[in-house]
matplotlib code that plots the C-alpha trace (Angstrom):
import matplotlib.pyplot as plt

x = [0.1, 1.9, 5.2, 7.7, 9.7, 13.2, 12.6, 13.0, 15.5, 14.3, 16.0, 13.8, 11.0, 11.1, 11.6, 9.5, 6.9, 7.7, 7.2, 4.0, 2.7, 3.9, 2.5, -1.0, -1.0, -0.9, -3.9, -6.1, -5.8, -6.1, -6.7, -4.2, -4.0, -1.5, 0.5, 1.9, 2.4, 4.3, 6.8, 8.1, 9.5, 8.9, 11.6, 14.5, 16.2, 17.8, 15.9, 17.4, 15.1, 14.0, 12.5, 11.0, 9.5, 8.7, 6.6, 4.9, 3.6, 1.8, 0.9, -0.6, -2.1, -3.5, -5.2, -6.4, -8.1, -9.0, -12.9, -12.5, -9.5, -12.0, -14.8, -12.4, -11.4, -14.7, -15.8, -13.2, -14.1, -16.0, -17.1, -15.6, -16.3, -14.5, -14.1, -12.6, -9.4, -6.3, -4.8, -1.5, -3.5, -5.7, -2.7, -0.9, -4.1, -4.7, -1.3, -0.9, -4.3, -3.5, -0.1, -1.8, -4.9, -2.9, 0.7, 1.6, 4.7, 5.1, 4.7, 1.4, 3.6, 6.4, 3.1, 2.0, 5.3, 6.6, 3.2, 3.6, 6.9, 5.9, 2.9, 5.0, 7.2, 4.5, 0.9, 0.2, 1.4, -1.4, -1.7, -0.1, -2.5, -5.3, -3.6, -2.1, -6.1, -6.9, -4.7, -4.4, -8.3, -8.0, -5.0, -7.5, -10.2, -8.2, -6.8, -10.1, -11.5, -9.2]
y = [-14.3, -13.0, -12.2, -13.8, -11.2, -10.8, -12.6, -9.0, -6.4, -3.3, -1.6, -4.4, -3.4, 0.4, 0.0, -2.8, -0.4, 2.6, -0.3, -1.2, 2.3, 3.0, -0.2, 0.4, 4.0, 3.0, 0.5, 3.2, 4.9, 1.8, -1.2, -2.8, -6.8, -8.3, -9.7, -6.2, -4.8, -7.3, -7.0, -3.6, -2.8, 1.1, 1.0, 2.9, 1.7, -1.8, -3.2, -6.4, -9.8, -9.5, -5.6, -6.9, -9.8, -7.8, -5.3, -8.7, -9.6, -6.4, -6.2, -9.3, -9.5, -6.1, -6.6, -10.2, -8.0, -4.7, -5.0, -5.5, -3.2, -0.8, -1.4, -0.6, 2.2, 3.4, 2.9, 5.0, 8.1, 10.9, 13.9, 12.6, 10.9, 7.6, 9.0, 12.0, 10.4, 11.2, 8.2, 8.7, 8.5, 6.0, 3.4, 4.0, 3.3, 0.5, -1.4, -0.3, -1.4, -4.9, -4.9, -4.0, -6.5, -9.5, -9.1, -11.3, -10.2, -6.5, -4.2, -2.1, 1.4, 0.3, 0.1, 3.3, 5.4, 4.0, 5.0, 8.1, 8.8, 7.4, 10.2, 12.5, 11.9, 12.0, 12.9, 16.8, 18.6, 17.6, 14.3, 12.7, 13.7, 11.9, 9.2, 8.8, 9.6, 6.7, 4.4, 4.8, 4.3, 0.6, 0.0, 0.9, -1.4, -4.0, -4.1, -3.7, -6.5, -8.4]
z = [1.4, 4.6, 5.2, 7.8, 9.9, 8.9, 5.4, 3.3, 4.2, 4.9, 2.6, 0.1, 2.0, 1.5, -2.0, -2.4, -1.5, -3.2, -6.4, -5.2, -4.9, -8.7, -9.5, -8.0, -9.0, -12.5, -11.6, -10.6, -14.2, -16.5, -14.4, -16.0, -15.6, -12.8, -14.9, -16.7, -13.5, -12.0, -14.8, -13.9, -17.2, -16.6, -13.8, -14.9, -11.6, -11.1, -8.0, -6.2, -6.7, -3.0, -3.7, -6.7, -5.0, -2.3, -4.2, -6.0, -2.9, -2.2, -5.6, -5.6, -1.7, -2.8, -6.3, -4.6, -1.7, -3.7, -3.0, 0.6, 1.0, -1.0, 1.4, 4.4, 3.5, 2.3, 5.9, 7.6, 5.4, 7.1, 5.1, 2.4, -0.6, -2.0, -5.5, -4.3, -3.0, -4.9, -7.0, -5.2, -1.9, -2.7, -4.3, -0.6, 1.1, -0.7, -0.2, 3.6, 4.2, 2.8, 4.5, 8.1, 7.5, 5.7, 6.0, 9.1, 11.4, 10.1, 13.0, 12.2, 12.8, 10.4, 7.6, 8.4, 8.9, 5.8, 3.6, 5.4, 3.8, 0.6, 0.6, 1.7, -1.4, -3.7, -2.8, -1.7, 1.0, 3.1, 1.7, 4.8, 7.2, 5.7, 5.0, 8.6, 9.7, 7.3, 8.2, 12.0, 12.1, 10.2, 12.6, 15.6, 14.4, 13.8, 17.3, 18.9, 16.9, 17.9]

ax = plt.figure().add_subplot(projection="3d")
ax.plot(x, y, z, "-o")
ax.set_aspect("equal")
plt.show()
């Protein structure tokens, strides 16, 4: 499940993401199965096959992963409890996470400026700073565990 540079646009990309997010938003309400959120019915927007297939991936690297993205997470928390995240924060954490642990060939800042945005979009006004503390932690980790 990794992605090889160059192969998705990153216009396909961005909203590949933003599809993702939706997607695994939803999730955290009514765990719905794969399958229904894969088919994107909801969308009001006409995406292109490669932002569609590109937000299948994450869907799908993501939801394979969820425990272990979970635990992740979970562990980069300080003074704050798991529960308490925010379902738009928490759906961004959980496909960035999978994109900088899994997603092979996607520069680790791209992951976290683009969730960033997408938080920025859509969470609260502070939203982003936890998210970037979040996320710049799991990057850290990663690159001192080689």
């Amino acid at each position: 499940m990794s992605d090889k540079t160059g192969k998705y646009s990153i216009k396909s990309r961005r909203e590949g993401r933003v599809l993702a997010f939706q997607s695994l938003f939803s999730y955290g309400f009514d765990c719905k199965d794969p399958e229904s959120l894969l088919k994107f019915d909801w969308t009001e927007e006409d995406y292109s096959n490669e932002s569609l297939e590109y937000a299948k991936l994450l869907i799908n690297g993501t939801l394979s992963n969820i425990d272990e993205i979970d635990k992740i997470i979970k562990s980069k928390l300080k003074n704050w409890d798991y529960e308490r995240i925010s379902n738009v924060d928490k759906a961004i954490l959980r496909f960035a996470t999978f994109s900088l642990l899994f997603e092979q060939g996607m520069p680790e800042k791209v992951v976290i400026n683009e969730a960033i945005e997408i938080v920025k979009k859509f969470g609260t006004e502070e939203s982003y700073k936890f998210v970037n503390g979040i996320l710049d932690a799991i990057k850290r980790n990663k690159e001192k565990n080689g």
